[in-house]
N, C-alpha and C positions, 0 to 999 in steps of 0.2 A: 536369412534375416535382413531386412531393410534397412539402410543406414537412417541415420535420423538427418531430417530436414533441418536448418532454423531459417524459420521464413522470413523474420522479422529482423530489423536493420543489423548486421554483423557489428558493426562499429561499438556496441554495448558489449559484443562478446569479447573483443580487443581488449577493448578498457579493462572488464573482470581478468582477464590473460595478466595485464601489463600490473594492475592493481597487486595478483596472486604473487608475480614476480620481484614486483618492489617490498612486500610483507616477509616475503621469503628469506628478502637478502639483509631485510632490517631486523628480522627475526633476533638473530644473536647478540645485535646492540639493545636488546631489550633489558627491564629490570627483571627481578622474579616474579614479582607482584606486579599489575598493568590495572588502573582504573577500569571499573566493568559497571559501575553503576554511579548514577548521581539523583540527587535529592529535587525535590521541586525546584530550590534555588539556584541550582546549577553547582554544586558543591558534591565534591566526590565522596559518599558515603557508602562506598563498597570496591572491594578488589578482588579479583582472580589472578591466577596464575598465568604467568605469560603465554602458555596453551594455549588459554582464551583465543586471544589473537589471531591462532591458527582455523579457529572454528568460525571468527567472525568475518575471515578473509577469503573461506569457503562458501559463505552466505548466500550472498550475488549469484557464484556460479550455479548453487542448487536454486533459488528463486527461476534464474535462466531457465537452467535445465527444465525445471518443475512447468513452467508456465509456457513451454513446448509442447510439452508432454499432455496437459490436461484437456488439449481439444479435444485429445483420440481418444479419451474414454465417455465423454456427453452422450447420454446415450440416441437425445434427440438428432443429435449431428446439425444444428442450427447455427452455431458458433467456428467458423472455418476458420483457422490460425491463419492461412493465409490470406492479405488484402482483409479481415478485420482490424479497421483502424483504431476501433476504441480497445480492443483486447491487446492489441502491439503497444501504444501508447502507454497505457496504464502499466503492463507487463516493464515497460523503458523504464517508467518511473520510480517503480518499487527495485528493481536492481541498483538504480541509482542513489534512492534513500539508502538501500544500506552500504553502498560502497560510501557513501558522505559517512554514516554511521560507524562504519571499521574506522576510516582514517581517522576520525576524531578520536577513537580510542588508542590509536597507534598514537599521535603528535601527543595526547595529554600524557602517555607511556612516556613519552621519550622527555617530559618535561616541559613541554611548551603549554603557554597559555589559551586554552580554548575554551570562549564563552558557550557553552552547551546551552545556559539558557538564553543565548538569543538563536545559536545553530541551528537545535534542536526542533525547536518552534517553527520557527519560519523553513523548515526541513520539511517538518509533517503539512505546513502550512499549502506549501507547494503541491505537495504529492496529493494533499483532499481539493487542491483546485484542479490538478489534471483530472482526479477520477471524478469532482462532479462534471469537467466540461465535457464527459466521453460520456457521462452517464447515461445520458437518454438514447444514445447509440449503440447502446448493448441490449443482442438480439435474445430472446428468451433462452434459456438452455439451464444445466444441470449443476455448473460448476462456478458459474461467474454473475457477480450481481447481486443485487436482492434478493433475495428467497427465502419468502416464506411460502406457506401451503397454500396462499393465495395468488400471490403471483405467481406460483410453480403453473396453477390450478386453471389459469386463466390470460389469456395473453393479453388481455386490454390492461386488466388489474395489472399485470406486468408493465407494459407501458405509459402506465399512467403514473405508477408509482417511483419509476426512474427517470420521470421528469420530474414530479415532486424532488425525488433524492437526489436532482442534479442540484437544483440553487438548494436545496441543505447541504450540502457538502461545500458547495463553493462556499457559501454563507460559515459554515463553522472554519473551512482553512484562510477564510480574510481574518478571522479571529485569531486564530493560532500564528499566523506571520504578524499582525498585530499586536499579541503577546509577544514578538521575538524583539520587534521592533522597540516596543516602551520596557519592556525587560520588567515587567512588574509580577509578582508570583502571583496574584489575584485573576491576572488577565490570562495567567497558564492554567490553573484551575476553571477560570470558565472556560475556556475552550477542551477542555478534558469533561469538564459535564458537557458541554454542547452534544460530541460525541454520544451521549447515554440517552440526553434528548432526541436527537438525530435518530438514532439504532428505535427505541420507542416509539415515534412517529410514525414513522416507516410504516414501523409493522401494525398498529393500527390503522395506520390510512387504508394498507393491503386491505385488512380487515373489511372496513367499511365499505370502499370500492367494491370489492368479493360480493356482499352484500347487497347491495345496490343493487350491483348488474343480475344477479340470481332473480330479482324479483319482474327483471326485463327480460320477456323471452327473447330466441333465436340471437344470442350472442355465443360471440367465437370463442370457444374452449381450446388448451390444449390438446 
């Protein structure tokens, strides 16, 4: 059996390490109950058992692990883990939303005051600016990206639409750090439908584009 690679910078694997280790030993000063949910306002309106904790400090390492793992099953083989910099990137990103994610659960556990509605926000805010600025750099494949049955269908349709979906995502996370920023619940709800509009768009545009180019011969399919 082949040992497994990780191609992409170690330094995020460190942190999930050091992250596991600090959760571990803060484990026992924990309450029973640990904050697990909060309300639009940022107001804690749900608890779990201090378990939780254990599963939210595992997170990162399975994201890690997971996003290692998913080049080798694409079955185009178009998407190389290694030297893709928008797959490494985005991959950095979402580990590190949820380690920002567990500690805030851990500090509000242990008592301390964490504004979630401004963390939060400008949390996801970040994470939808990296993946729109990688967006248009991700190469067609199975696992990653846009996909619907038109851009699966068609590689222009594919690239035309994750330039579209690059400034909408950028465009919805200045919104969401926006919202973090004026702290206002109004500005967190639009940015939570933006998303819905974002996801919509999309896949319409696919659509149309698909359409389009069908009616123009000798264009390049999958």
């Amino acid at each position: 059996m082949s040992k497994i690679k990780f191609s992409y910078n170690n330094i995020f694997f460190f942190l999930i390490i050091i992250s596991l280790v600090a959760s571990f030993i803060i484990y026992p000063t924990l309450p029973e109950t640990i904050p697990s949910h909060w309300n639009i306002k940022g107001e804690i309106d749900g608890y779990s058992h201090k378990a939780f904790s254990l599963f939210t400090s595992l997170l990162p390492l399975g994201i890690y692990l997971l996003m290692n793992y998913l080049p080798r099953i694409d079955a185009r083989k178009k998407m190389k883990l290694k030297g893709n910099k928008a797959y490494n990137s985005i991959s950095d990103a979402l580990v590190l939303f949820f380690l920002l994610l567990h500690w805030i659960i851990i500090f509000s556990a242990l008592g301390y005051s964490v504004s979630t509605s401004r963390f939060l926000p400008i949390g996801i805010g970040i994470l939808f600016l990296i993946i729109g600025y990688f967006m248009g750099d991700i190469k067609p494949n199975n696992i990653f990206g846009i996909k619907t049955p038109w851009t699966l269908a068609n590689e222009i349709v594919w690239e035309k639409t994750h330039q579209i979906g690059r400034f909408a995502f950028i465009f919805s996370g200045l919104i969401f750090i926006f919202a973090g920023i004026i702290n206002k619940n109004y500005l967190f709800t639009t940015a939570i439908i933006s998303i819905f509009l974002i996801i919509f768009f999309l896949f319409i545009y696919s659509y149309l584009e698909f359409r389009k180019l069908k009616k123009t011969p000798n264009k390049k399919e999958l």
